[in-house]
C-alpha positions in Angstrom: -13.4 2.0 -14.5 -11.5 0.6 -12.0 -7.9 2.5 -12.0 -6.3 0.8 -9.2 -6.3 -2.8 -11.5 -4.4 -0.7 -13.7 -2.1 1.5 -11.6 -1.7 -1.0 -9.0 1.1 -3.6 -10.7 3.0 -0.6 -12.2 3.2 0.4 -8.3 3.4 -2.7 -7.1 6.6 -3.2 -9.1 8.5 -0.6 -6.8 6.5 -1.0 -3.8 4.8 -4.3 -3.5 1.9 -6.1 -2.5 1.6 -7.3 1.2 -0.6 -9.9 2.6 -2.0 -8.9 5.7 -5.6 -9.6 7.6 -8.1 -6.9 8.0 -10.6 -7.2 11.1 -13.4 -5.0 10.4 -14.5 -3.6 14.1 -18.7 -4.6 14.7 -19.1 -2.1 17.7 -18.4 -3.3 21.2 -19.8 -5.7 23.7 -19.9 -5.3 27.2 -18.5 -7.8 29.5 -19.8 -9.2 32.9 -17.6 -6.5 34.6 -19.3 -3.9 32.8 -16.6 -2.9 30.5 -16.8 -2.5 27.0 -14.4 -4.6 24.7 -14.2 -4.0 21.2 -15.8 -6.6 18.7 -14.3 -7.4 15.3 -15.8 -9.9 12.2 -14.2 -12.4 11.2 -10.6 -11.4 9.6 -10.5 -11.2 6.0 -6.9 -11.9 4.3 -5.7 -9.2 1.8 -2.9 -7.9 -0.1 -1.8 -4.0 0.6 0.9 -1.6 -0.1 2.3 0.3 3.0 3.7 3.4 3.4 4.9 6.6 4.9 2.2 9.4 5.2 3.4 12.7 3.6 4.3 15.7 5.3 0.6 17.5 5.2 -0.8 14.5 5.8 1.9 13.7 9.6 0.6 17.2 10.3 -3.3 16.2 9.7 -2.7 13.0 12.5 -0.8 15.3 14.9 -3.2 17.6 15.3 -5.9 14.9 15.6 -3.4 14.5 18.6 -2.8 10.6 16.9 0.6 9.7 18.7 2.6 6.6 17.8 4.1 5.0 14.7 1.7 5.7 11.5 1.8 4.8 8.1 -0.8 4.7 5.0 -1.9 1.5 3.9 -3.4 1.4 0.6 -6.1 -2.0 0.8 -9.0 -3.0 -1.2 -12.2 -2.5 0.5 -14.1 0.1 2.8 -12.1 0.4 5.8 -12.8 2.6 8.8 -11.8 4.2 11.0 -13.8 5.6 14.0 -17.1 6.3 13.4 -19.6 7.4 16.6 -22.9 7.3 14.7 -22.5 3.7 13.5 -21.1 3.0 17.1 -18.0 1.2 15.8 -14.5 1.7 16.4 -11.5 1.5 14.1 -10.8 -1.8 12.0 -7.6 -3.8 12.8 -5.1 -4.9 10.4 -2.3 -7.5 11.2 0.6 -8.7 9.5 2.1 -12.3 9.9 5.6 -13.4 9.5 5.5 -14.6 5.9 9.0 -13.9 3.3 6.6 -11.5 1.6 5.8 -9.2 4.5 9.3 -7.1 5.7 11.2 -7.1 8.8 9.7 -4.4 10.4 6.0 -5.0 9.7 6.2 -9.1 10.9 3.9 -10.3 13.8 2.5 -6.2 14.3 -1.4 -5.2 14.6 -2.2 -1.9 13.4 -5.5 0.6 13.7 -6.9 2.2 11.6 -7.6 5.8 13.2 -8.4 7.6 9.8 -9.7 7.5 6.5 -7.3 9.6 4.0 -8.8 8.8 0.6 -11.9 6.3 -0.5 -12.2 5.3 -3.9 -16.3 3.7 -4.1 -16.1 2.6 -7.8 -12.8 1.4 -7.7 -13.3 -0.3 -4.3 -10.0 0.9 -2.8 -8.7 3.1 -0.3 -6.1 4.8 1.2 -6.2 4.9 5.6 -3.8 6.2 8.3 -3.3 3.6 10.6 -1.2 3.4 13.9 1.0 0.8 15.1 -0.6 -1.0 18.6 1.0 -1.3 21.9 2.8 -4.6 22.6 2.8 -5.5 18.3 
């Protein structure tokens, strides 16, 4: 049963549904100069709720010593975060500068640093992500 197609308008009416793209990170390639530069597929659009991480959950980041803005984004999908034994770094999401996307999240690019919640059979899950210099 997939309880997010039934939760999600009743939530959506008091926090809505945001498009945004998700860049899913493919590991990292290594340039000429021998540094390594992140690599991302292809950016999928989707639609996502944002918001603010609880209190247990601020504490959780900061002692992962995760400094910046943060919020939890709720998006469809298996997003990740960091993950050394597949060799791949956090997924990107970004957020353009359409009516439906608020002031403060227009034109910003956001990783995801952590996994909070995964939902396999509903497809769905719920990620800490941190806002990225110069977004």
């Amino acid at each position: 049963m997939n309880l997010h197609a039934i939760a999600g308008p009743i939530v959506a009416a008091v926090n809505p549904m945001i498009p945004g793209e998700l860049s899913r990170s493919t590991g990292y390639v290594t340039a000429a100069t021998g540094k390594r530069e992140p690599s991302y597929a292809a950016a999928e659009t989707i639609d996502m709720q944002v918001q603010g991480l609880t209190g247990q959950e601020l504490r959780l980041v900061e002692s992962l010593n995760i400094q910046g803005v943060k919020r939890a984004i709720h998006l469809p999908g298996d997003v990740q975060g960091v993950d050394r034994a597949k060799g791949t770094g956090g997924d990107l999401i970004r957020f353009g500068f359409g009516s439906r996307v608020p002031a403060g999240l227009r034109g910003t690019v956001w990783l995801v640093t952590l996994v909070m919640e995964t939902w396999d059979t509903g497809n769905w899950c719920r990620v800490a992500a941190v806002k990225q210099n110069g977004a």
